[in-house]
N, C-alpha and C positions, 0 to 999 in steps of 0.2 A: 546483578544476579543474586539472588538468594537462597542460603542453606539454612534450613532450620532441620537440628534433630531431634528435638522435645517428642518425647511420646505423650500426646494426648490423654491416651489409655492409661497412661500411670496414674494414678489418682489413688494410690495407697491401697485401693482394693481389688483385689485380683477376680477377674470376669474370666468364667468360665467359658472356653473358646467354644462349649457346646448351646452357650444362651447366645451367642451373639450374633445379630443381625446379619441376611445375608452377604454375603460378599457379591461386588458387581467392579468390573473394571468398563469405562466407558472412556471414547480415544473420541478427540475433539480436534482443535483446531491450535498448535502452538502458538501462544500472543507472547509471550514473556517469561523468559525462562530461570530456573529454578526449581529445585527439592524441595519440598516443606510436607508436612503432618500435621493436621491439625483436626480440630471439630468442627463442622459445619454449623453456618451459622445463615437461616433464610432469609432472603429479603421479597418480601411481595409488593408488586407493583399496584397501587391504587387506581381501580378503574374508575375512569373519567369517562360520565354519562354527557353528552350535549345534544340539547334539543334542539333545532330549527323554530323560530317566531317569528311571525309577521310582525314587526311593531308599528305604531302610531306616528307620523309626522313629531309628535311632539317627546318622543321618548329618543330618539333620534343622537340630539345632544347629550343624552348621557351617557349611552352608549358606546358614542365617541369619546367622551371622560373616562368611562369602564374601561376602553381598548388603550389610552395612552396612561393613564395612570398605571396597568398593567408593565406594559415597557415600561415606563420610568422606574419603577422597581423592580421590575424583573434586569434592567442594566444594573442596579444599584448592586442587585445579589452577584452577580458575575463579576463584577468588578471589586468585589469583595476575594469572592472565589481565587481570582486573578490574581488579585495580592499572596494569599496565601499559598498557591502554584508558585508563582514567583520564589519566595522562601524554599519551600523542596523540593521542585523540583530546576529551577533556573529559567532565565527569562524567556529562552528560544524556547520549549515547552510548555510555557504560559501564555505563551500565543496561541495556543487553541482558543482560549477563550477571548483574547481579542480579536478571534474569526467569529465568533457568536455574537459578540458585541455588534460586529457589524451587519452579522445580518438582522439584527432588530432596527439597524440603522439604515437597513437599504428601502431604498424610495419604492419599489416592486410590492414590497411587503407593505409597507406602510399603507399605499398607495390603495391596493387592495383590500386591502381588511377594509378602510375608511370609506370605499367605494361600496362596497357590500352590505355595510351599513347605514348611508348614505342613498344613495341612489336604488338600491332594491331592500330595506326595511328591513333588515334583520337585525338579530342580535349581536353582539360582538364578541360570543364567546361561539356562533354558529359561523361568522365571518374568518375568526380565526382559525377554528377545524378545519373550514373548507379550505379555505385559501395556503394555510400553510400546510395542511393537510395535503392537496391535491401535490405542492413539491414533494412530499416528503416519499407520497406513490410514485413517483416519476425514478426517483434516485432507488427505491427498490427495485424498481422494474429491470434496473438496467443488468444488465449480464455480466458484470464486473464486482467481484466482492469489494475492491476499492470505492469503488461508488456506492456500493449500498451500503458499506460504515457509515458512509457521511449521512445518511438518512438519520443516524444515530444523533450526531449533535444537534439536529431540526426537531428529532424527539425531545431531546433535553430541554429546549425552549419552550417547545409546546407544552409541556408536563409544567414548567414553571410558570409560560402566560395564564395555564388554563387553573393553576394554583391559586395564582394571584387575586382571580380574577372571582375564585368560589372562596375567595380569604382562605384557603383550607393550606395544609400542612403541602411538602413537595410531596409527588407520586411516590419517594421510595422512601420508606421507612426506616428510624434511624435505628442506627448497629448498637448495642447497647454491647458493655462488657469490658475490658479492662486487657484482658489476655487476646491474642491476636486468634483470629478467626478466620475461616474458608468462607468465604462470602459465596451466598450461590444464589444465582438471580437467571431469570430470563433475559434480562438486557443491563449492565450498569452503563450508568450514563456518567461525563468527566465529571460534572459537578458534582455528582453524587459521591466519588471517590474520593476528591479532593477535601469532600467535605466531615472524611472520618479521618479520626486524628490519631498521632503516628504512631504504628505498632498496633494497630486496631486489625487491620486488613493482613493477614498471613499469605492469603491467595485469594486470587478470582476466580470465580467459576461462571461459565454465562452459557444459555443455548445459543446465543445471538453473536454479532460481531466477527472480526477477523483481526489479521496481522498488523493491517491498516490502519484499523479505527484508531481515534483519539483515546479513549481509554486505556486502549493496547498502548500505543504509545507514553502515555504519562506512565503505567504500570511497570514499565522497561524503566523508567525514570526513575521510579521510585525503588527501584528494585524488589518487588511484587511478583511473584510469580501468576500466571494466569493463562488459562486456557476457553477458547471460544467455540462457541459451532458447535459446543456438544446434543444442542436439540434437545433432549429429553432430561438436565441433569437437575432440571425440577422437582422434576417427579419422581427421578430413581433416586435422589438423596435427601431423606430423614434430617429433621432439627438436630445437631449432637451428634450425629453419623462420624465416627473416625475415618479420615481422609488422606489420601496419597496425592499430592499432587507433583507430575512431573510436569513443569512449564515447558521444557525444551521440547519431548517429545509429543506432548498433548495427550497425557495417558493420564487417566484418574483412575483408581484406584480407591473402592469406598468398602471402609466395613472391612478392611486389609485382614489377614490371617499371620500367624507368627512368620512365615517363609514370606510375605511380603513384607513386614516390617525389618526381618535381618535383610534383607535385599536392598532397603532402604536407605538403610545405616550405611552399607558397602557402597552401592552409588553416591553417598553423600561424599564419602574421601573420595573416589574417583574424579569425582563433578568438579569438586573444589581444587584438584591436583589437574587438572582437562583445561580449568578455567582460569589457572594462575599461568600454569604453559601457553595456552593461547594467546596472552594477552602481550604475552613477547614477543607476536608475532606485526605488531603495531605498527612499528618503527624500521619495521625490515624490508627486503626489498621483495616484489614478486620474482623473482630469478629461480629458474630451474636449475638441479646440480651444474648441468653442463653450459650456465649461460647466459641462456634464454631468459630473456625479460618480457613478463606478462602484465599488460596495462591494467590496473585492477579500479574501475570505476563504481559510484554507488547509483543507483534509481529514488528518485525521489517525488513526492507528490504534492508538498505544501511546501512554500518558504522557509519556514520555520525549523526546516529536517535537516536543512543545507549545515549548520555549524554540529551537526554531527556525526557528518561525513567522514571527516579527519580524524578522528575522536578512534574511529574502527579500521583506520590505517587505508582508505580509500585518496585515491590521490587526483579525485574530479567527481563532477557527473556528469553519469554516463548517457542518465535520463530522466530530464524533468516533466510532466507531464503537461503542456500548460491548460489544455482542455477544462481543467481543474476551476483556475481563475472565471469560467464561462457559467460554471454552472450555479447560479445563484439568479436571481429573479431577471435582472438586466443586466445585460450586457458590459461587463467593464471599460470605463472609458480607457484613453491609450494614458493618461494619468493615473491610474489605477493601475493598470498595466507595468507601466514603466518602474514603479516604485515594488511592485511585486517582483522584476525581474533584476532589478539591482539590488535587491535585497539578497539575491540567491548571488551574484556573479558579483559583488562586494566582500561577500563572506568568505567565497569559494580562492578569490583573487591570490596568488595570479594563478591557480589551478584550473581548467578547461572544464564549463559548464553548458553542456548539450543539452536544448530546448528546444522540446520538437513543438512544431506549430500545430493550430489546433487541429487538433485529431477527430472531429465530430461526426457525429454516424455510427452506424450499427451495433454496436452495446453503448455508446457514448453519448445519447439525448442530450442535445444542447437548448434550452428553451430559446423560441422565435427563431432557431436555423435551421437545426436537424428536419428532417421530415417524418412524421409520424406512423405513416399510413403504408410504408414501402413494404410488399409481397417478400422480399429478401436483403434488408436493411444492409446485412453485411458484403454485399455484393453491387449496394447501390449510391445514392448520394451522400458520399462520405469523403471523410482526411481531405484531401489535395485538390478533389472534386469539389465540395463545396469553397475551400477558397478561392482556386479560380473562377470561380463563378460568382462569388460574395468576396471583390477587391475590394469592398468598402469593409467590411471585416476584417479580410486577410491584411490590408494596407495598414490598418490600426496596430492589429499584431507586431508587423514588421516594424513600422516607424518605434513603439514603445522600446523592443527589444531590443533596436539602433543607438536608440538613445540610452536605453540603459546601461549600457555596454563601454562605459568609459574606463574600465581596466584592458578591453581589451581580452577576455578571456571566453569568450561568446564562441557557441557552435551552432547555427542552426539544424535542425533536421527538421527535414520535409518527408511525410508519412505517406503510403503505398504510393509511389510513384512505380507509373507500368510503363514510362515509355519516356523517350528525349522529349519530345513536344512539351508533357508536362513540368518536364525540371525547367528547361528554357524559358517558360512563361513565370515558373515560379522565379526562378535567377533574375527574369525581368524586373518583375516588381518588386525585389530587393534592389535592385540598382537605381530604381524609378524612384525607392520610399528612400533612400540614402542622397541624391541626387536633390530632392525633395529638404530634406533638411538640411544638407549643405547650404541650399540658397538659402534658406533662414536662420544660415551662422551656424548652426549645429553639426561641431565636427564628431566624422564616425567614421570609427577604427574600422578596419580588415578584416571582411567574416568568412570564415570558412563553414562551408553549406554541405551540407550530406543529405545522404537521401536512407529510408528508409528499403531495405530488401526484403519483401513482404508479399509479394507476387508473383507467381511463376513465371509472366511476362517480363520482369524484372531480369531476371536469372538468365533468361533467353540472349538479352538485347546487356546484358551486367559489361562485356567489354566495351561497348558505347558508349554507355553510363560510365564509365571509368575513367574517362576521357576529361567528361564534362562537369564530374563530382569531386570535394576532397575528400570522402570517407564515404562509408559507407556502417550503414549499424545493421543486422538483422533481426528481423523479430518476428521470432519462431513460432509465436502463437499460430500468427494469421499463415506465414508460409507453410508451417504445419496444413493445418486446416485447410488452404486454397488446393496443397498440393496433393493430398490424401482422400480431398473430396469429405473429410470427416465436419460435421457441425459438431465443435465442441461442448456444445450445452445441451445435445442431444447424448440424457441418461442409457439409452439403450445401445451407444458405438463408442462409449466413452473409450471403451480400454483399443478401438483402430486408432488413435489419436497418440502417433509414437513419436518421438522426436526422436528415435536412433531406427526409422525406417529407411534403408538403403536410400533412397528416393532424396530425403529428405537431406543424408549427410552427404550424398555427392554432390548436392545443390551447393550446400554450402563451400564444400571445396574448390566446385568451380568457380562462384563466387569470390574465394579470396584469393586464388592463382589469378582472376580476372584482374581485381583489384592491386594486385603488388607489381603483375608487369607495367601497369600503369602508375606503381609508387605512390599510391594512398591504402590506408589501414582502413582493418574491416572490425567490426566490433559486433558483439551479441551481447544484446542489454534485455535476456529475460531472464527465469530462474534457473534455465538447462545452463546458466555458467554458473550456478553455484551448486546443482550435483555432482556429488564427485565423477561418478562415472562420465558424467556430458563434457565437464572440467575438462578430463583425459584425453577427451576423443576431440573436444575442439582448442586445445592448444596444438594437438599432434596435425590436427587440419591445416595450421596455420594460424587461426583467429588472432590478433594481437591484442585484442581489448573484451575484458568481461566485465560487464554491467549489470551488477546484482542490488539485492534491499540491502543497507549498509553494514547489518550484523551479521550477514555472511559472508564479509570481505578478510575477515581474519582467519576463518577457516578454508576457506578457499585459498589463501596466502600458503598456508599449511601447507594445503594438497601439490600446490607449485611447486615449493621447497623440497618438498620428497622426492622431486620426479625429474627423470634425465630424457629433456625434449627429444633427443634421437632415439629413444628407445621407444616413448609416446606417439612418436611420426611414423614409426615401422608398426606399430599398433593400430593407428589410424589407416593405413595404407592399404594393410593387410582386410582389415572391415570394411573395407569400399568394395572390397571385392566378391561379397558376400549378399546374397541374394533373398534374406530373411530377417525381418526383425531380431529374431527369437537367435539364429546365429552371432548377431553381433553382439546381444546380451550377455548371451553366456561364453561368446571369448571372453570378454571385457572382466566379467565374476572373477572366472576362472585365473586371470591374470592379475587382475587388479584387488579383489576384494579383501585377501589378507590384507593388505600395505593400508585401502583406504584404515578400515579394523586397526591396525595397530597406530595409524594418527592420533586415534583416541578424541577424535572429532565430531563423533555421533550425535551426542548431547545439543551441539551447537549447530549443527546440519539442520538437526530434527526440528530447529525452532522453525525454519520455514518450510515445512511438512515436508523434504523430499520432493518435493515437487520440480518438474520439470518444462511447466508450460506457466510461467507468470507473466512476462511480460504481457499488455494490454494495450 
């Protein structure tokens, strides 16, 4: 986390507050938090023109020299890059770029470009737009801002094959300057970051990106402040612009006036006195005054995230996505697999690491499995559906995750399951793919299987389920959604899309009253367990496990320590009973909002926008 409190503005000559540039505040997307002040400093993105060419049988083989000499130096520069990530930021964060590396090294890519070039006569810089191009559309498309970061580091590649390839300079232009600077770009991609040396970058500013992205991530590393998503903060901010950036809450502030820069000053001792208190919250336990112990797990999406789980006082995960590993050109083998999963469940050892199976479908495009063409994707062949139906997929999964599991610390979760038939068939081929590598000498430890709560039909048939499950996690995106009838992506019902609709919180309650008369723990792994208010309302439920992004497990830590679960339970009891959204809101203010306000936790909240529907 970073504080800077340099005034830019001082420059020994006093600027008449009547000549200076409009003032404009613009509110983005929290990636990396931190205070800082600085002067803006543009980076323009080099458009890359590519033409389609028919070429000649005999131009053929150069073309194919053009495309591989490309990669071989475009690995050379990344693995440069990688060294120097390595040095500041550490080796688990450096592994972004040996996820680039690999995919210049996946046979899919390879295979394509050469084939386009090859067999339909193109050139190799129209082979590589199309071809890596066509992924890069796929992973926008998708309805998930996690997913469409990653579209980001497929950019970064493309920008450097297509570099390589015109001999010409990288697409972003270098930072010149000595004093650190507000970088403000439409998109910054890792290598680009990586590639300005320290103390150059003061903050990021991007219209592009999110919480996710790699960038976001190394920026958090490096301790960079940076804000995403602003859309427009090209245009509104001038070369030289004095700038406010708040990382935490996603507030930029350009062309600031005296009342915002004394504002400044005073948030900076707050922030720095917020951020030294919190961090003693590390090593403590979640325990409510009177007790109560709250499981506080982290959500993760890559490999590489898992060794800094611990690090933000999280004591597992809660939830790894493995969908993840799928979406790259083919299909990962069950060695690929397996070395991906004990990467995460070696690290985490012997702390409990929840891996839900592939989740594919409806914002989630798996290439070669998903179906493209479905009328209502989110309603159709997806999660649990397409594995029973594709056991030659689903069996891979299971066998890798078997085998990788030699601590012993494995949870499976299985996603929208609506009924026993489907747990049972899935329990099947867990016993079938263990059974399976027993005969082939490969011993495999004792898995405990949950199931995802995600369906109204779930909730109906949840004491059944309780029987035949040992956990249970919720994820309140989709149960939202199914149960409110609301499409989340649809701009115009955004704000019917409530997570503290009566509807929604007696679901849950009867969910975990189902769950504990049967003696297994119910868990909620989206981001309504790290707003404070959803905190309140579902520990007071019951919930015993929250599964949040890992830099909100410390202040969530907080909120638990402040609060006496019999007081939260009579709180929660009393708001079941209430027949209105807007009812339960404003008990909850009314009772609760000094206390959150005086945690002095805001700062750190705000990095992951407030938000209350993330999980995915």
């Amino acid at each position: 986390m970073t504080i800077s409190t340099k005034n830019p503005a001082d420059t020994g000559t006093e600027k008449s507050f009547g000549t200076r540039p409009a003032r404009q505040v613009l509110v983005g997307i929290p990636a990396s938090p931190g205070l800082v002040m600085g002067r803006a400093f543009q980076v323009a993105s080099r458009e890359i023109t590519v033409v389609e060419e028919d070429i000649p049988e005999s131009r053929v083989q150069a073309e194919e020299q053009l495309f591989r000499r490309a990669v071989t130096r475009t690995s050379k520069e990344i693995s440069q890059i990688k060294e120097i990530s390595e040095t500041r930021t550490g080796v688990h964060d450096s592994l972004i770029f040996s996820t680039h590396l690999m995919i210049l090294q996946d046979p899919g890519l390879m295979n394509g470009v050469l084939k386009m070039i090859r067999e339909g006569h193109k050139n190799a810089r129209w082979a590589v737009h199309v071809v890596l191009g066509d992924y890069i559309d796929k992973f926008e498309k998708i309805d998930s801002p996690a997913m469409r970061d990653k579209a980001a580091d497929l950019r970064d590649l493309y920008n450097r094959l297509m570099s390589t390839m015109d001999e010409a300079e990288p697409a972003l232009e270098e930072v010149s300057g000595e004093d650190g600077a507000v970088i403000v770009a439409h998109e910054i991609l890792p290598s680009f970051l990586m590639a300005l040396k320290p103390g150059q970058a003061r903050a990021l500013l991007m219209d592009t990106g999110g919480r996710t992205s790699h960038v976001a991530i190394l920026a958090r590393s490096l301790q960079i402040p940076a804000v995403s998503g602003l859309r427009n903060v090209v245009t509104a901010v001038k070369p030289d612009d004095t700038i406010i950036v708040d990382g935490s809450g996603g507030l930029v502030i350009v062309n600031p006036n005296e009342d915002d820069i004394r504002r400044f000053r005073e948030r900076v001792e707050v922030f720095e006195r917020q951020r030294r208190e919190l961090f003693t919250m590390r090593r403590l336990e979640p325990m409510t005054r009177d007790g109560k112990y709250i499981t506080l797990h982290a959500n993760i999406e890559l490999p590489t995230e898992a060794e800094k789980v611990m690090d933000y006082g999280a004591t597992g995960v809660g939830l790894y996505r493995s969908e993840f590993l799928f979406l790259q050109y083919s299909a990962p083998t069950e060695e690929e697999q397996t070395e991906a999963y004990r990467q995460i469940l070696d690290t985490m050892a012997p702390c409990p690491v929840t891996i839900r199976t592939l989740d594919a479908g409806g914002d989630k495009l798996v290439s070669g499995i998903t179906a493209t063409n479905e009328a209502n994707p989110f309603m159709g062949w997806r999660s649990i559906r397409v594995c029973l139906d594709r056991e030659d997929i689903f069996c891979t999964q299971l066998k890798a995750l078997l085998k990788a599991n030699t601590k012993g610390n494995l949870r499976i979760l299985l996603p929208m399951i609506s009924g026993l038939e489907e747990l049972r068939r899935a329990k099947a081929c867990i016993r079938r793919c263990s059974e399976e590598l027993e005969a082939e000498g490969i011993k495999c430890a004792t898995v405990k299987v949950g199931i995802m709560i995600e369906v109204p039909a779930a909730v109906v048939l949840v004491d059944l389920l309780a029987k035949e499950a040992d956990f249970f996690s919720i994820g309140t995106n989709d149960l939202i959604q199914f149960t409110l009838a609301v499409d989340r992506t649809n701009e115009l019902i955004t704000d019917m899309f409530q997570p503290h609709h009566p509807a929604v919180l007696n679901m849950i309650y009867h969910t975990v009253n189902a769950a504990h008369r049967e003696g297994i723990p119910v868990a909620v792994c989206g981001e309504m367990g790290s707003d404070p208010m959803s905190v309140l309302l579902l520990v007071g439920l019951g919930v015993d496990e929250l599964s949040m992004t890992p830099w909100s497990v410390m202040a969530t830590k907080k909120i638990i320590r402040s609060i006496n679960f019999e007081d939260v339970r009579e709180s929660a009891l009393a708001v079941l009973q209430m027949d209105d959204t807007n009812s339960v809101n404003g008990y909850m203010y009314r009772k609760y909002a000094q206390t959150i306000t005086d945690l002095g936790i805001s700062s750190f909240i705000g990095q992951v926008g407030n938000e209350v529907h993330g999980d995915t």
